[in-house]
N, C-alpha and C positions, 0 to 999 in steps of 0.2 A: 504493500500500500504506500509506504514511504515512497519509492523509488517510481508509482504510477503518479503518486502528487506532484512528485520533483518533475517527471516530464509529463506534465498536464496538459502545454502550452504545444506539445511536438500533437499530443491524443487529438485536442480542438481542433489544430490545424489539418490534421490527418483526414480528421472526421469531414472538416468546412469544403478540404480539397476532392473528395468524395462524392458529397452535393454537389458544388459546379460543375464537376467532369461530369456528373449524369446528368443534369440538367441545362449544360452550357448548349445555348442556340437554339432551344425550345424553348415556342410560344409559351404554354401551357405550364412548364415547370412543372412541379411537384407533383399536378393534378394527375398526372400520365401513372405516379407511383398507384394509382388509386384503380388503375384500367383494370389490373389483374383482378384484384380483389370483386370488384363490380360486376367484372364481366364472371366470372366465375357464380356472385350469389344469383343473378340474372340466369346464369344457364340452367343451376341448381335449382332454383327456384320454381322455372318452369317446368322441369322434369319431374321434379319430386310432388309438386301444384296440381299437376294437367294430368301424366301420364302415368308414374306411379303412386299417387295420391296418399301422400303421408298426413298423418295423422296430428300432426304436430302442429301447434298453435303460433300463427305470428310465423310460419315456417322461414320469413327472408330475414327474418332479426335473429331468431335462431343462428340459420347463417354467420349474417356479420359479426355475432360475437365469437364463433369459434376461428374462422377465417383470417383476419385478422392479427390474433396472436401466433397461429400457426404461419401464416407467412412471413412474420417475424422472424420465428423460428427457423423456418426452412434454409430462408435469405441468407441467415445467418450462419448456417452450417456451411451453403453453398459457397458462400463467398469467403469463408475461413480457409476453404481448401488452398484458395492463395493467395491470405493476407501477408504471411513469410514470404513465400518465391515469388509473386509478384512487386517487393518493394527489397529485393537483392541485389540492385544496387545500391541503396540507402545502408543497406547493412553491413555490406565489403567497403565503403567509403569512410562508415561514421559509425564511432562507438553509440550505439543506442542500447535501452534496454530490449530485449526481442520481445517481450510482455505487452508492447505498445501497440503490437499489431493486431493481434487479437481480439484488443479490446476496444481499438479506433474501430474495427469491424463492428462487431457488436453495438456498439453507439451510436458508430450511422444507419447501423438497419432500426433501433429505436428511433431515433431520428425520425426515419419511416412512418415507423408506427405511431408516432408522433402524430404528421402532418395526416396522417388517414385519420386518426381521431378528434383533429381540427375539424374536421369537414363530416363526418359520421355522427359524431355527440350529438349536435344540431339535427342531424336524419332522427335518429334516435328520438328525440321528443317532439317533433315535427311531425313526422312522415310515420313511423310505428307507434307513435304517442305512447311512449313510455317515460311515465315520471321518475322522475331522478329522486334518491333516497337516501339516508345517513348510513344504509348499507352498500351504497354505491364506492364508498369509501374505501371500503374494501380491495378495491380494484387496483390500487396504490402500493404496498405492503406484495398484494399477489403480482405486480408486474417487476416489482424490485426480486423476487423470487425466481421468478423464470428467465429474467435476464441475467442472473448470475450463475442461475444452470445451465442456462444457454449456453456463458464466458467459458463454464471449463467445460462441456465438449468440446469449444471451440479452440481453447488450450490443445487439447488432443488433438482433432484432426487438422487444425494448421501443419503440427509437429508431426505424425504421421505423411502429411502430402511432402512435406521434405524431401522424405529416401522413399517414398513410394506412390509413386505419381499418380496411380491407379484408383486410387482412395475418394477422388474428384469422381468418376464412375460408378464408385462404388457407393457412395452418398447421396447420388440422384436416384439410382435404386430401390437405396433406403429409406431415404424421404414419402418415394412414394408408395412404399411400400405401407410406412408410418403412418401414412395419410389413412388408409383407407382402417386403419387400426385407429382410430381415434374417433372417437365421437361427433366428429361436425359436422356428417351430413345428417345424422340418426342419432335418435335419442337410447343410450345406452339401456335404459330402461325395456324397451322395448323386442332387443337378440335374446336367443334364450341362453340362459342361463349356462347354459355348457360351452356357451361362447365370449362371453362374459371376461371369462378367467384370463382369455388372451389381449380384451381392451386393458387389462390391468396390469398386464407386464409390460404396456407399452408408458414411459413416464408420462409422456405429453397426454394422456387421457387425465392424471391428476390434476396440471395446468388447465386445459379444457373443462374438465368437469366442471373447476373451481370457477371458473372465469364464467359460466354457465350460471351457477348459483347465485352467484351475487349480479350479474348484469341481467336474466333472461329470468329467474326464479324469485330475483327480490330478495333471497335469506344470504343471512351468515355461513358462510364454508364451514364445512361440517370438519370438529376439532379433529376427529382422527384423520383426514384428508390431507388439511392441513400442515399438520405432525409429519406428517409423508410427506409434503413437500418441502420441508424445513429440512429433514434426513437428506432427501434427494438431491438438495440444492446444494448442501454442505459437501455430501459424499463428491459430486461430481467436480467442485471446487478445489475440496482436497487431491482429487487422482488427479484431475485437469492439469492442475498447477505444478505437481510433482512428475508427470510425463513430462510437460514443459521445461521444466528446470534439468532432467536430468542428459535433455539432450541438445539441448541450446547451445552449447558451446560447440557442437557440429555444424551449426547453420550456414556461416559464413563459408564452409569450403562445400559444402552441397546445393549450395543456392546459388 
């Protein structure tokens, strides 16, 4: 944490120089970050709406609250794969900490999530007429949580895509494989029971669930849940940061 304070000034600028490059010479800016998310609960929307007619109440808000964090998520593992080897000239030039890149990643896909929450809060109580509550609160605490689990897988597969390039493939795989294990087009509630047990090996069904509860159900994240993500978020920080560290000092002649 010392040594992320001490180069805070390199993380902002990392993050700031991220924004521009993707939105240098676009009309629209930011709004474009918004296409995937939109176009996705549109397509969702109408299939699970029209044709296979889900049950599920409010079905496009459903949607946006699970969507949203998971493409957080995803962004953030995708683009880890080469927040290292893609800024290796910065690292064979200039003593840095290597910690910095992982977590400029991570900030600017917040970042992200960010600017889509600018523009959705507003849909939210407008357009799904959902009132906002002192349990919305919530939502604060649970996002500080998943962004730092998010941090150490992304500690891991940075360090990973180093010496094995393949892992970039192998996490687009994974993702979507992830995807279809998580809860956000369906309400977990509703698979039976004998299927149940494999949403729950997957973490980001805890993130989702939780993010469900409190933005689409109105309640308090249920304590035992919670407990779980507090373990999950820790465990993944502590390996994350320990893979990182113990092979950093390879970086500079593999990169």
């Amino acid at each position: 944490m010392r040594t992320l304070l001490a180069y805070r000034e390199l993380i902002r600028n990392l993050v700031v120089k991220d924004l521009k490059l993707k939105y240098r010479d676009s009309v629209l800016g930011f709004l474009w970050s918004l296409a995937n998310p939109l176009l996705l609960i549109l397509v969702y929307s109408f299939v699970f709406s029209h044709i296979l007619k889900t049950t599920i109440v409010n079905f496009s808000y459903f949607l946006l609250i699970g969507i949203l964090p998971w493409n957080f998520f995803a962004q953030s593992m995708m683009m880890s794969t080469g927040s290292i080897l893609e800024n290796g000239g910065l690292i064979r030039k200039v003593a840095v900490p290597m910690e910095v890149f992982p977590v400029a990643t991570v900030l600017f896909n917040l970042a992200q999530f960010g600017f889509a929450l600018i523009v959705f809060v507003p849909m939210t109580v407008l357009f799904f007429q959902v009132p906002m509550s002192l349990v919305t609160l919530w939502f604060f605490p649970l996002l500080i949580l998943h962004m730092l689990f998010t941090l150490g897988l992304s500690f891991v597969i940075s360090t990973a895509t180093v010496f094995y390039r393949d892992v970039r493939h192998f996490i687009e795989i994974a993702l979507l494989l992830l995807f279809w294990l998580t809860p956000i087009i369906y309400d977990v509630k509703n698979i039976p029971e004998s299927l149940q047990s494999a949403i729950y090996l997957n973490p980001q069904s805890f993130f989702i669930l939780s993010y469900q509860d409190i933005l689409y159900r109105q309640a308090v994240p249920d304590f035992s849940r919670f407990t779980i993500l507090v373990l999950l978020t820790a465990f993944s920080l502590l390996i994350g940061y320990k893979v990182h560290r113990s092979y950093k000092a390879r970086f500079a002649e593999e990169v």
